[in-house]
C-alpha positions as CSV (number, residue, x, y, z in Angstrom):
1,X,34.7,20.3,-2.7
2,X,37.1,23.1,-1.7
3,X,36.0,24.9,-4.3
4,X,32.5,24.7,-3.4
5,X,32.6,25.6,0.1
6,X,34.6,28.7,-1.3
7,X,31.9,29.7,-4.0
8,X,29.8,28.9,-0.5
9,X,31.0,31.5,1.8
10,X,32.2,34.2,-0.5
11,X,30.5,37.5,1.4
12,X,30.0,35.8,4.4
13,X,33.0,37.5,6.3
14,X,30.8,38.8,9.2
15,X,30.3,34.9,10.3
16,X,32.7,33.5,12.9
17,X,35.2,31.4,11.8
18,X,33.7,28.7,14.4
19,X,30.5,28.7,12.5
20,X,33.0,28.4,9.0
21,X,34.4,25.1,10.5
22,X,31.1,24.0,11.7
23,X,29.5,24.1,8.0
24,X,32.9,23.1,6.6
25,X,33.3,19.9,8.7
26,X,29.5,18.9,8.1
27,X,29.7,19.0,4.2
28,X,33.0,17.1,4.6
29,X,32.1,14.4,6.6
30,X,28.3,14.1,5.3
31,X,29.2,13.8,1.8
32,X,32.5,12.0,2.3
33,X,32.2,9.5,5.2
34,X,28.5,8.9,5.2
35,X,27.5,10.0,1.5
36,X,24.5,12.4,2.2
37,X,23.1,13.8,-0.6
38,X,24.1,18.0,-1.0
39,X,22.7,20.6,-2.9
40,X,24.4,21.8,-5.7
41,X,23.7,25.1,-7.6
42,X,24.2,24.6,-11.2
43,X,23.7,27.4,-14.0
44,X,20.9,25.7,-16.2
45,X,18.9,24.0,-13.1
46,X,19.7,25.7,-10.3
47,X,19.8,23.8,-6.6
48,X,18.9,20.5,-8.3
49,X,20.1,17.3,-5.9
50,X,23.7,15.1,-7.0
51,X,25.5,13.3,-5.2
52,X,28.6,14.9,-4.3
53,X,30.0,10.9,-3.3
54,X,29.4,10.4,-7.8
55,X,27.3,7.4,-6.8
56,X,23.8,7.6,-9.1
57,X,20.3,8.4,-8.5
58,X,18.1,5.4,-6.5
59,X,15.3,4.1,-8.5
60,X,12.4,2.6,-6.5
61,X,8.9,2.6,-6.2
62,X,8.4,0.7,-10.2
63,X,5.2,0.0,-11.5
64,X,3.8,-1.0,-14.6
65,X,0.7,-1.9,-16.4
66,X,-1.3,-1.6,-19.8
67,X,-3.8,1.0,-20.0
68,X,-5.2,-1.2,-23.1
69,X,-4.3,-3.6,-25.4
70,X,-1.7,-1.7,-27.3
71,X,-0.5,1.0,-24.3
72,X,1.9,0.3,-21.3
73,X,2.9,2.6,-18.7
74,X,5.2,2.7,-16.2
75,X,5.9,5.1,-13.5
76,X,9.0,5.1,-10.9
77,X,10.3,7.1,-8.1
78,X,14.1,8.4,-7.5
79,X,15.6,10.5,-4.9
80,X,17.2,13.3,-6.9
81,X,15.6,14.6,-9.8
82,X,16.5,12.7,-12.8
83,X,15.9,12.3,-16.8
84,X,13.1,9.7,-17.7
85,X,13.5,6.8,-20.3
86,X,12.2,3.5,-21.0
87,X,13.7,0.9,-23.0
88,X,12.0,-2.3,-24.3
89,X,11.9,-4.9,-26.5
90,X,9.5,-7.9,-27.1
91,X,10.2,-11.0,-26.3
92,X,11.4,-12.5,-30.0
93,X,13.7,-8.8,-29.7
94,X,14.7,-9.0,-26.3
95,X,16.1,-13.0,-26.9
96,X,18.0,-11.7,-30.0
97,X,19.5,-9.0,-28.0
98,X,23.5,-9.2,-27.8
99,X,24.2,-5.7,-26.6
100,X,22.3,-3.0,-24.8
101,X,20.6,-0.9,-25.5
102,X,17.0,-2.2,-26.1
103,X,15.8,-1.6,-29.7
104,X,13.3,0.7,-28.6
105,X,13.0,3.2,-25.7
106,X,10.8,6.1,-24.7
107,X,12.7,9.4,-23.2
108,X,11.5,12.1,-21.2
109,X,14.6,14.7,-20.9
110,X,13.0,17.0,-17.8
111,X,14.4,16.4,-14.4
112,X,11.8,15.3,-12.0
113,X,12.0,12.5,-8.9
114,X,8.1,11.2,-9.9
115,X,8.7,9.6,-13.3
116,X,6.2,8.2,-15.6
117,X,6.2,6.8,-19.1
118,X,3.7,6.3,-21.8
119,X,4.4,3.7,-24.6
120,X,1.8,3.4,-27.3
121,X,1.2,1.4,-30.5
122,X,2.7,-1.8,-29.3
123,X,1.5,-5.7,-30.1
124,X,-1.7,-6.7,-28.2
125,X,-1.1,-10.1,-26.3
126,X,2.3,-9.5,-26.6
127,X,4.8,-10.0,-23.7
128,X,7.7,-6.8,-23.5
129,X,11.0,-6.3,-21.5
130,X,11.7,-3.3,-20.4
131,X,14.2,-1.4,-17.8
132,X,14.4,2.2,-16.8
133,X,17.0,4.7,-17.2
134,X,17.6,7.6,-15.3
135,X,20.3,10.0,-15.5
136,X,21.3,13.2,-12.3
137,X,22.7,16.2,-13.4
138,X,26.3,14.9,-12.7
139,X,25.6,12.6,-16.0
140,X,25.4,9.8,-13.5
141,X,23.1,7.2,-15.2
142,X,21.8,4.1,-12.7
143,X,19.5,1.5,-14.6
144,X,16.8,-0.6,-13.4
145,X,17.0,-4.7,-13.6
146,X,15.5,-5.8,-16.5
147,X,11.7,-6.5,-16.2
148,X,8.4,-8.0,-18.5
149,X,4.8,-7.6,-18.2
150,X,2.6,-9.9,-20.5
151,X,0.9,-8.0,-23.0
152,X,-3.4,-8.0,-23.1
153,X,-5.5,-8.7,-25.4
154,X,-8.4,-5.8,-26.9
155,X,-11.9,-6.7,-25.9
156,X,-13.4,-5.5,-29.4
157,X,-13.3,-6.8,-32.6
158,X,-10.6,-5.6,-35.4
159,X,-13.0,-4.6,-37.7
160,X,-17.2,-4.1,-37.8
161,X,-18.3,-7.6,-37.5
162,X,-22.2,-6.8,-36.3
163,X,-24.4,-4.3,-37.8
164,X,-27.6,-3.5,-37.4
165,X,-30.3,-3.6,-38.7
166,X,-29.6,-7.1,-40.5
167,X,-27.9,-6.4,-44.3
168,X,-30.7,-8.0,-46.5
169,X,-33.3,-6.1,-44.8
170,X,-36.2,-4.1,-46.1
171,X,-35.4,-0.3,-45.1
172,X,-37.7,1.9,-43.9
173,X,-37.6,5.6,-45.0
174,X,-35.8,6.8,-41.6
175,X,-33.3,4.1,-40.0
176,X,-31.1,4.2,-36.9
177,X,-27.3,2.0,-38.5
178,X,-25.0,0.9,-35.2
179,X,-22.4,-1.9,-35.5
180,X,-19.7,-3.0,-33.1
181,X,-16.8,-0.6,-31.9
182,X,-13.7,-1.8,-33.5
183,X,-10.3,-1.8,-31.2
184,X,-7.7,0.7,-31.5
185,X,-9.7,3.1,-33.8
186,X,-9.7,7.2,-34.0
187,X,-13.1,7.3,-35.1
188,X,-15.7,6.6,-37.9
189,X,-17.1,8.1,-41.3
190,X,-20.4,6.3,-42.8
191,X,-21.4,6.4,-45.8
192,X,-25.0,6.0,-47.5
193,X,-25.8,5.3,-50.7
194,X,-27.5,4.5,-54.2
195,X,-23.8,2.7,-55.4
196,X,-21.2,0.7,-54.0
197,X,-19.3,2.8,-51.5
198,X,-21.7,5.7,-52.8
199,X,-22.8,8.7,-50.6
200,X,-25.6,10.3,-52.5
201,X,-28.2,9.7,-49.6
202,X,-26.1,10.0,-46.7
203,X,-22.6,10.6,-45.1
204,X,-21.5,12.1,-41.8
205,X,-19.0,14.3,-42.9
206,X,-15.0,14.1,-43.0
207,X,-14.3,14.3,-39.7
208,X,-13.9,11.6,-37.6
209,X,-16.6,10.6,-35.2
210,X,-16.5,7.9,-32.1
211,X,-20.1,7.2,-32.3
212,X,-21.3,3.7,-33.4
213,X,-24.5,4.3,-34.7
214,X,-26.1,6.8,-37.1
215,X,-29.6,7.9,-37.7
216,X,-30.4,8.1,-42.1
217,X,-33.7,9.9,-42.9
218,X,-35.7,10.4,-46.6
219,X,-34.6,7.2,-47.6
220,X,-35.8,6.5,-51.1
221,X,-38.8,4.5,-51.9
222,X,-38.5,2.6,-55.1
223,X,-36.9,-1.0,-54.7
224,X,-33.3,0.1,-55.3
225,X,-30.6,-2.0,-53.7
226,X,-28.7,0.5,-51.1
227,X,-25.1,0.3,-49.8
228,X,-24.0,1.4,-45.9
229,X,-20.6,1.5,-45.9
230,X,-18.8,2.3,-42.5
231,X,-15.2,3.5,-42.4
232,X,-12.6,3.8,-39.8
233,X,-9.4,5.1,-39.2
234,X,-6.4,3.2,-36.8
235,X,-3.3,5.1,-36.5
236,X,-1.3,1.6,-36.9
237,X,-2.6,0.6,-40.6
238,X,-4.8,3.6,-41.9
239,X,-8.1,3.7,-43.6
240,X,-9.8,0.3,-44.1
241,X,-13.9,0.0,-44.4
242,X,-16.8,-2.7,-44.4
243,X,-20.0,-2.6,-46.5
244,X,-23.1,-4.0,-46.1
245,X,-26.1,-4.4,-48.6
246,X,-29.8,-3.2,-47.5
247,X,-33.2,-3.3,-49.9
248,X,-35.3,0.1,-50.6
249,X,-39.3,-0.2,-49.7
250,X,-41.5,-0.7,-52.5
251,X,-44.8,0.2,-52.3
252,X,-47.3,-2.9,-53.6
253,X,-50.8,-2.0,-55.5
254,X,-54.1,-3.4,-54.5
255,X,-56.2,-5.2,-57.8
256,X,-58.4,-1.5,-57.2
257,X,-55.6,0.2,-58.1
258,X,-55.6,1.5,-54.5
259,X,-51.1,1.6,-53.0
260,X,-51.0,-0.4,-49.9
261,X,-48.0,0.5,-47.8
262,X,-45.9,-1.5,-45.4
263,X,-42.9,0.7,-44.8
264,X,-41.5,-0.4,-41.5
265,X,-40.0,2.7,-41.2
266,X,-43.4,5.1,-41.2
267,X,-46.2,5.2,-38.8
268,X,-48.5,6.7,-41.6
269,X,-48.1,3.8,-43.7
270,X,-49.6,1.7,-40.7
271,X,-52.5,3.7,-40.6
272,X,-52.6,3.6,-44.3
273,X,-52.5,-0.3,-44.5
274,X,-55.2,-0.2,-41.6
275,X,-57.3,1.7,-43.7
276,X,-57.2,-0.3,-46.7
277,X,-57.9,-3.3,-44.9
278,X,-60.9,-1.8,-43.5
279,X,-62.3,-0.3,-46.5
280,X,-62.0,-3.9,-48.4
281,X,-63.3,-5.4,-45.0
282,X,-66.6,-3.6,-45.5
283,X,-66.9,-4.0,-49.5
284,X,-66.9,-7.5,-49.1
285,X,-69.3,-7.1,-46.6
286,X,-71.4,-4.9,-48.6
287,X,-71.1,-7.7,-51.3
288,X,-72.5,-10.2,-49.1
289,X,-75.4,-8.3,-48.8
290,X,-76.4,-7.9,-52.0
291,X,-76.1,-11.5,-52.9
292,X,-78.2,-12.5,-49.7
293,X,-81.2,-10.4,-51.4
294,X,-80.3,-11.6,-54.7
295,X,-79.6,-8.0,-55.9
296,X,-75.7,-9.1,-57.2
297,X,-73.0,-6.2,-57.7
């Protein structure tokens, strides 16, 4: 202390020694009898706040909660800057726990009095214990009591589930694929194609892409037995995929010889079929006539 109030009123000769003992007296007794908080200069964080009494930062204001399923923050408040960390454990850990510290902890090193912590990739539906740790610039660490927050659980599926349109189906030669969003994912790749896992008609690319659905144009025409296949990535367990199974058109042949098309997926072949119809609507008709008069075909 003596040494502060030195450093404090080096070059200060031109101040009455009454207002010396003032300022003198004040940081003795504040610090000492009543522990008030002081400034401090220091060299690598200048006129950060310690406690001059050595007693540690106050940690209040705690809250936490999960963003989602697999994300929990928390966020606290102290009264002199401190460090940020936050140590937990889930409950099978934090029961087999002997010794501090936690298995696991989160650490922010930048001093700060509005703290908050972001721990990802943890278990959905899974209960954790944590505490907080912060530490002053006088190395003076003060620790939360320990607390838990039950873990939620994801409101989408862990992998595509629903797709649509139905696999089996008759494809049309433009289709719009969607399917469910799976939890916890980075994004999807679709592929399109003639073969199992194959791509020759189709595929979005190799980036990732958060949209569920895709739009697939010039499909082929001829029967064949097409494969979607969508991928998706999770930065817990990688690359994993589902495929579904879909049935080209095929075009059918009237006994004329005439191609009647019923391509879901084409408003020409609607018109087409309409016109076939019609035309064999008035042959027959045309047939009728003649064997009315007795004329024949």
């Amino acid at each position: 202390m003596l040494n502060y109030l030195q450093k404090m009123f080096i070059g200060r000769a031109q101040r009455s020694a009454i207002v010396r003992i003032f300022f003198a007296m004040f940081f003795i007794l504040g610090s000492g009898a009543f522990g008030f908080t002081v400034w401090a200069q220091t060299t690598d964080y200048p006129w950060f706040a310690v406690r001059e009494d050595g007693s540690g930062p106050r940690i209040t204001n705690v809250q936490a909660a999960f963003t989602n399923a697999r994300t929990l923050t928390v966020s606290w408040q102290t009264d002199i800057p401190t460090t940020s960390a936050v140590e937990y454990a889930t409950r099978a850990q934090y029961q087999a726990i002997s010794n501090y510290p936690f298995p696991s902890y989160k650490e922010d090193e930048t001093y700060a009095t509005n703290h908050i912590v972001t721990i990802s990739n943890l278990i959905p539906n899974e209960t954790y214990f944590y505490k907080i740790r912060s530490i002053d610039q006088n190395l003076v660490e003060t620790n939360s009591p320990i607390n838990n927050i039950p873990g939620v659980s994801s409101p989408f599926p862990s992998t595509v589930v629903a797709v649509s349109p139905t696999p089996g189906s008759i494809l049309g030669t433009r289709m719009v694929f969607s399917w469910n969003a799976v939890a916890f994912v980075r994004g999807y790749i679709v592929y399109f194609g003639s073969a199992v896992g194959g791509k020759d008609i189709y595929s979005t690319g190799p980036s990732l892409n958060l949209n569920t659905n895709v739009s697939i144009k010039n499909i082929p025409t001829d029967g064949r037995t097409l494969y979607l296949r969508v991928w998706y990535y999770k930065t817990s367990s990688g690359w994993s995929y589902n495929d579904f199974v879909y049935k080209a058109f095929a075009p059918t042949v009237s006994p004329g010889g005439t191609e009647i098309s019923t391509n879901p997926g084409s408003n020409q072949s609607v018109l087409g079929l309409a016109a076939v119809s019609l035309a064999g609507a008035i042959k027959t008709l045309f047939q009728n006539f003649l064997e009315f008069f007795g004329l024949g075909w």
